[in-house]
N, C-alpha and C positions, 0 to 999 in steps of 0.2 A: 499528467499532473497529479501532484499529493496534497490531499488536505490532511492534516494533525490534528488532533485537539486533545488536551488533555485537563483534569481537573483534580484537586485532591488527591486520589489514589488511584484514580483510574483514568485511560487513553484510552482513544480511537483513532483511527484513521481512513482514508479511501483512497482508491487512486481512479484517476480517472484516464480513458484513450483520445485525446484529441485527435479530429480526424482531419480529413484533407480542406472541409472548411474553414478550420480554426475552432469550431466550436469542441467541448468536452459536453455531449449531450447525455450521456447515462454513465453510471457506475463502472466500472470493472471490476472491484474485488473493494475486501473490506475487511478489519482485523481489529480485536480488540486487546486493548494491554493491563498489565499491572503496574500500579504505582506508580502514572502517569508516566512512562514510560515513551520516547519519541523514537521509536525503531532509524525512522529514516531520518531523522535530523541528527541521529546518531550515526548515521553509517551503517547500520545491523540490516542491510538489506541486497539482494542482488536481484538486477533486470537482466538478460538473455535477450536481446532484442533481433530479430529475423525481417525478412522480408514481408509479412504475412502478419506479424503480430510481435507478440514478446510471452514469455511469462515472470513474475514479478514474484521474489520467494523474503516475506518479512523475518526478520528473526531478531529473536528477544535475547534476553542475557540469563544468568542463573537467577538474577537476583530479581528481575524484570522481564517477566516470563510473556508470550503473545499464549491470551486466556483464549480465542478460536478465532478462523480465519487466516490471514496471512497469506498465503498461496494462491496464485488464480493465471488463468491468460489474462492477457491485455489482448485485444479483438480493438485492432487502429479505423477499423468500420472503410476500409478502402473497398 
């Protein structure tokens, strides 16, 4: 699961690993943007997803750069 948020000039976002009980109980990774900027509502992003987990890579554009963060495993807590 992705939450977004964006305001003015500046975004964020998190993603979170829903586990096998449906709940998303902690964070997984977390990224900040420029220029309110929506990576994954954009499409500027790729998940790799495995048996065991995934890892989740955000990416910005030239103009709409990710200012830290962006990269992480997703750990699906099985």
């Amino acid at each position: 699961m992705v939450r977004e948020t964006s305001f003015l000039m500046s975004g964020a976002g998190e993603a979170y690993a829903v586990e096998h009980t449906g709940l998303a109980l902690s964070e997984a990774g977390s990224w900040a943007v420029d220029d309110g900027y929506r990576p994954v509502a954009a499409g500027t992003y790729e998940l790799d997803w495995g048996r065991d987990g995934g890892d989740l890579e955000i990416n910005g554009t030239s103009t709409d750069p990710i200012v830290s963060g962006g990269s992480g495993d997703i750990d699906c807590g099985w």
